[in-house]
C-alpha angles and dihedrals in degrees: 000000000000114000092249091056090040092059085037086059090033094060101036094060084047093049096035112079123270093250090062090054093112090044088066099046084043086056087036084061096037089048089068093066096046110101113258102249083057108044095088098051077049091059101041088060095052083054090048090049083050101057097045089052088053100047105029087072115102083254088047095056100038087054104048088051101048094050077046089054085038096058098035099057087034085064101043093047086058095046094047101048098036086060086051095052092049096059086254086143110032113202085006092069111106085043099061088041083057092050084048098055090041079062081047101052091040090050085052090045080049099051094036101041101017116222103335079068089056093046089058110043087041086060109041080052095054082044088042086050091042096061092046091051092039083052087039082052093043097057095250103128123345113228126205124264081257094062092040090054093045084053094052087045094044086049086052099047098045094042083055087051097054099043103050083056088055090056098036089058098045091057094046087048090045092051090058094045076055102041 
């Protein structure tokens, strides 16, 4: 085995679970009789099948979506607020660093509580939006075009959000009715 196929072996039985142990050695052995151009080919997909084995568990996929989620609103929240902080907005200004720090707050309820925190904080903002369009409906203040356009983008994000916990959910729910 070259070194590059033999880190390749090595991390994919660290990476793989525990229970497919005795598949790997069994593709360590096997690996011996596959002709040399091939073999690390061979070994990339062992890792690949490790990798799949490791996230596609109900653990596997809540945690790859929520540091997804986690990553997603952390991002928004610093180019939102850096752009704030910038003038990009002008008036508009403390608003938008308020709408950085909510990302903020829905990327911590993610890392600390996982997706039911985004699903939390996802759907206190669509009911948030909702009540400033409803009052924008109603005749009760009238916003810019560029407010009306951030609400739509804020329904958008957080709806995506939500959504991708729901799903995310419903397949981890559906691994362990399988399991």
């Amino acid at each position: 085995m070259t070194n590059l196929t033999a880190l390749l072996f090595d991390f994919a039985i660290r990476v793989g679970p525990a229970d497919r142990e005795v598949w790997f050695r069994a593709m360590q052995t096997e690996f011996e009789f596959i002709p040399a151009p091939q073999r690390l080919r061979f070994a990339s997909g062992c890792l690949a099948a490790a990798v799949v084995w490791r996230i596609w568990t109900p653990d596997g996929v809540r945690k790859v979506t929520q540091g997804g989620l986690v990553a997603a609103s952390a991002s928004l929240a610093g180019l939102v607020t850096i752009h704030a902080l910038l003038g990009t907005f002008g008036p508009f200004d403390p608003m938008m660093t308020g709408l950085g720090f909510a990302y903020a707050a829905g990327a911590t309820a993610t890392a600390r509580w996982g997706l039911r925190g985004m699903s939390v904080f996802a759907l206190g903002g669509i009911a948030l939006n909702t009540v400033f369009v409803t009052a924008w409906a109603g005749g009760v203040a009238e916003p810019p075009e560029f407010v009306r356009a951030l609400s739509v983008e804020a329904y958008l994000i957080l709806a995506t959000f939500l959504g991708l916990a729901a799903l995310a959910h419903a397949l981890a729910h559906r691994l362990e009715r399988s399991a």
